[in-house]
N, C-alpha and C positions, 0 to 999 in steps of 0.2 A: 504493500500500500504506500509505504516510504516511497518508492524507487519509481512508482507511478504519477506521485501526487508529487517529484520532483522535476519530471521529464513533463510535466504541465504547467508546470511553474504556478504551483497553490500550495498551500499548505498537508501537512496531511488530516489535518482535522477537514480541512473543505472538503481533501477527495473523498474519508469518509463518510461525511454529510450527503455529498455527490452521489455515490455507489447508491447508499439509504434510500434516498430521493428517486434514482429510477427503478432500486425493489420496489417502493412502493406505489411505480404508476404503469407496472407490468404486475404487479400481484403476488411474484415470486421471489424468492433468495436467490440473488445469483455467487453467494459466499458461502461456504460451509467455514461459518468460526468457533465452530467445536473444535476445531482441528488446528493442528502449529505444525508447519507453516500450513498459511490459511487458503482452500480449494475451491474450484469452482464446483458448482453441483450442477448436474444437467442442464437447469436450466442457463447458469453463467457461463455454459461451453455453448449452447445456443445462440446464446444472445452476442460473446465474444467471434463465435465464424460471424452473425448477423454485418455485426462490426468491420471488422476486416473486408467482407465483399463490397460495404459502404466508403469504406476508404481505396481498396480497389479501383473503385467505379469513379471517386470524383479521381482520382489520378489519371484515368484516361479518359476523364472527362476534360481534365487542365490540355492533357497532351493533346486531343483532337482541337481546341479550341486554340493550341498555339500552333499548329498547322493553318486551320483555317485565317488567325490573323497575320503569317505569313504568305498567304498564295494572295496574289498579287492580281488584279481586277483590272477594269478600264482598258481603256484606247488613248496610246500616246502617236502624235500626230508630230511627224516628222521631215521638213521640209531641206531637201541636199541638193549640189551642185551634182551635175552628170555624174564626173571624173569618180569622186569619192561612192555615190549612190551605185554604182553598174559594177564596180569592181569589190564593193566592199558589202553591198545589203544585202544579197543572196545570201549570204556565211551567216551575216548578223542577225537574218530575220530567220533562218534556222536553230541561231543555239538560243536565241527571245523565245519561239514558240518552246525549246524544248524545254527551258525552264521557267517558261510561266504559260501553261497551255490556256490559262483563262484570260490572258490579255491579249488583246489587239494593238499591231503596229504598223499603222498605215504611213507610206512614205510617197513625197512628191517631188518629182526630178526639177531643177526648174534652174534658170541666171542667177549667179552670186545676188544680184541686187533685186530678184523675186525671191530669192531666199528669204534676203532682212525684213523685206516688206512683208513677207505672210508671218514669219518672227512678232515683229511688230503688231501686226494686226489683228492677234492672236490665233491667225488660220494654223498655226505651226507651235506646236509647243518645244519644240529643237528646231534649230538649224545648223546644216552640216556645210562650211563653207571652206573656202583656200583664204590665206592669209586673212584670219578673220581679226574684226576690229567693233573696240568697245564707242559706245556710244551712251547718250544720256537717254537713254530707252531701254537698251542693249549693253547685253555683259559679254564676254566673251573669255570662253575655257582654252588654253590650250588643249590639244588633243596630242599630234604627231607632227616630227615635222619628216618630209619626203625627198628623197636624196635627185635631185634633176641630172639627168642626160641624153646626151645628140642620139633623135633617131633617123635611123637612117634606116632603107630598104635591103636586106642582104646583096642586091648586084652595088651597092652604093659604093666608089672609090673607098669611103673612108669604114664600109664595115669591118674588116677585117685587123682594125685597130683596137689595142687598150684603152686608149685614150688619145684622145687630139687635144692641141695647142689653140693658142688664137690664131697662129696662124693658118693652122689646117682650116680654121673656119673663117677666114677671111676671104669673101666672095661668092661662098657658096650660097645654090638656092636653096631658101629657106621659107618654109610657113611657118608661120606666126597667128599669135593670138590678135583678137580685133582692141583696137588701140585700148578701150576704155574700159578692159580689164586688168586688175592689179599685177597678176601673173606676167600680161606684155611687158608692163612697166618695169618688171624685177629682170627679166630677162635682157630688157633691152636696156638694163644700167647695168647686169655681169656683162654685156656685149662691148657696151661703149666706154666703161673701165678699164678695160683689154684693148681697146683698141680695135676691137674688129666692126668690119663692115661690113653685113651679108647684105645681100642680093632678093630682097623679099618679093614672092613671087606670087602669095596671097595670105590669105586672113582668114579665120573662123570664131567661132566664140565659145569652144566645144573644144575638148579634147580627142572626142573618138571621130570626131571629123577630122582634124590634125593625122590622126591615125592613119587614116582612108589615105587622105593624099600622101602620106609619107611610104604606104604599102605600092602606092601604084606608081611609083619612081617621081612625084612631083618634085623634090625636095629634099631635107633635114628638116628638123625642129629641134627643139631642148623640151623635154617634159620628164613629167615625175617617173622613175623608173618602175616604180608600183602598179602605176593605169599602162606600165607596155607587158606585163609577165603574162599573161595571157596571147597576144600577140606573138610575144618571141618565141614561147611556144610553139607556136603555130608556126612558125619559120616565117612569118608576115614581115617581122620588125626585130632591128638590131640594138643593141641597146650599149654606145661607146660611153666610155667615160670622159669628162672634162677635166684638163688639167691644166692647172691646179684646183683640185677638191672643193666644195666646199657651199656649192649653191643647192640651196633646198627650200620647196613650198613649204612653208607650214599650213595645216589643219586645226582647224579649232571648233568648237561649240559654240553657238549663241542662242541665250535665251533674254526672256523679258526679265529686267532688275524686281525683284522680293517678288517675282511669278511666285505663289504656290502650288508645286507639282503633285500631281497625285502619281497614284503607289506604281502605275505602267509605265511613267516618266524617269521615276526614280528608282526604276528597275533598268530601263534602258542607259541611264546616264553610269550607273555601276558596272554593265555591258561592254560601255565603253572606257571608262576609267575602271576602274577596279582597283576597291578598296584604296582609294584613294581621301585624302580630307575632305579636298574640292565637292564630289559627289556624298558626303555624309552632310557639309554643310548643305548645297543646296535641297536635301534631302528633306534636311526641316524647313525648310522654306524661308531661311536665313540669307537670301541673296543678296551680298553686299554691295558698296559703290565701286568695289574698283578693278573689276573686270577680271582681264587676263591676267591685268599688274597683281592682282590680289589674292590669285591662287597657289594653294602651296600641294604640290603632287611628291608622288614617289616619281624616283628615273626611269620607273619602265611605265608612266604612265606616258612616256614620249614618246614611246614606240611601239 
């Protein structure tokens, strides 16, 4: 009765007050205290299994309810650029469904700058964009950044190279991005820091169009080496290095500042950072003022 009435934290006069109290609202003894040490009588081995199956039963009743307030519900709405959505959603919306089969991930391809705006407008609760940037709307995560190189078509002069110089790329045809994307801009200040001056012989606003014409002998380009692995594959496209090292797109996240995500949003942002602060913070719906500047990740959340 000690060792009971201490493991309850009462006294043992309460627990035997206690015992007394439900003899007398069952009708029976459940103690034989004739006896040292003191036994249960039938009816206290009844009531004790009684017992036990009751505690049993809430313990997997805790366990099923802490399943159920981990599966993860709702539709997280997800607005990307081509390049990242065609090479990277097929994977991601495979291991989403597999571990959250009751949420839905709907995603929409669309312009860097259709991106911010469905971001913004709240049509998009992510957006998955190239050199992303924070705003007074807009927060922006890093994600990865992506290592750029000259593609060229396997008959291309310069396929069969390590890597080229500026000078190997001075002159050649080249397609490029359409001016009023950030990507032209980075590339054509690695081009005009070097000193080179290619031969531009068109434009797109698309990576997998850059693609097309760089398979059908139009050209080179410079892109991320990640949207060609598929291609080179395919023996479509060659994928040479730049030297010197060192130019890479970055990847990032945006969402709307103190957005509160629900549980599909904040499954997919874990997806993609993992186990990271960034995604526990915006998880409670603490999203602060200062973007990308304000994130603090693990290093493999860069890659």
């Amino acid at each position: 009765m000690s060792k009971g009435a201490k493991v309850c934290g009462v006294t043992q006069s309460a627990a035997s007050q206690h015992v007394q109290e439900v003899e007398r609202r069952l009708g029976a003894p459940l103690l034989d205290r004739s006896k040292r040490p003191l036994e249960m009588t039938p009816a206290g081995k009844l009531y004790a299994d009684f017992c036990r199956d009751v505690l049993r039963q809430e313990d997997e009743f805790q366990l099923a309810l802490e399943r159920l307030k981990r599966e993860v519900e709702g539709t997280v709405r997800v607005a990307s650029i081509y390049s990242v959505g065609l090479s990277e959603m097929s994977r991601l919306s495979e291991e989403y469904s597999a571990s959250h089969p009751t949420a839905r991930l709907e995603v929409e391809y669309m312009r860097p700058d259709k991106v911010y705006a469905a971001v913004s407008s709240g049509e998009a609760d992510l957006g998955l964009v190239s050199y992303p940037e924070s705003s007074r709307e807009l927060a922006a995560i890093p994600w990865r950044e992506e290592e750029m190189r000259l593609a060229v078509p396997p008959a291309h002069p310069l396929a069969g190279r390590r890597a080229v110089s500026a000078t190997d790329l001075d002159g050649v045809d080249f397609i490029g991005f359409d001016e009023d994307l950030s990507i032209r801009r980075e590339i054509d200040r690695f081009l005009r820091t070097r000193g080179i001056a290619v031969h531009m012989v068109m434009h797109f606003d698309n990576i997998q169009m850059i693609k097309e014409a760089v398979a059908l002998g139009s050209g080179a380009s410079i892109l991320p080496a990640r949207s060609m692995q598929a291609d080179i594959e395919r023996g479509r496209l060659v994928a040479v290095g730049l030297e010197p090292p060192g130019l890479v797109r970055p990847v990032g996240i945006v969402h709307r500042r103190k957005k509160k995500f629900n549980r599909a949003a904040q499954a997919f942002l874990e997806l993609l950072l993992p186990g990271t602060v960034e995604t526990e913070r915006l998880a409670g719906g603490e999203n602060g003022e200062n973007g990308a500047g304000g994130s603090r990740r693990t290093p493999a959340a860069l890659h």
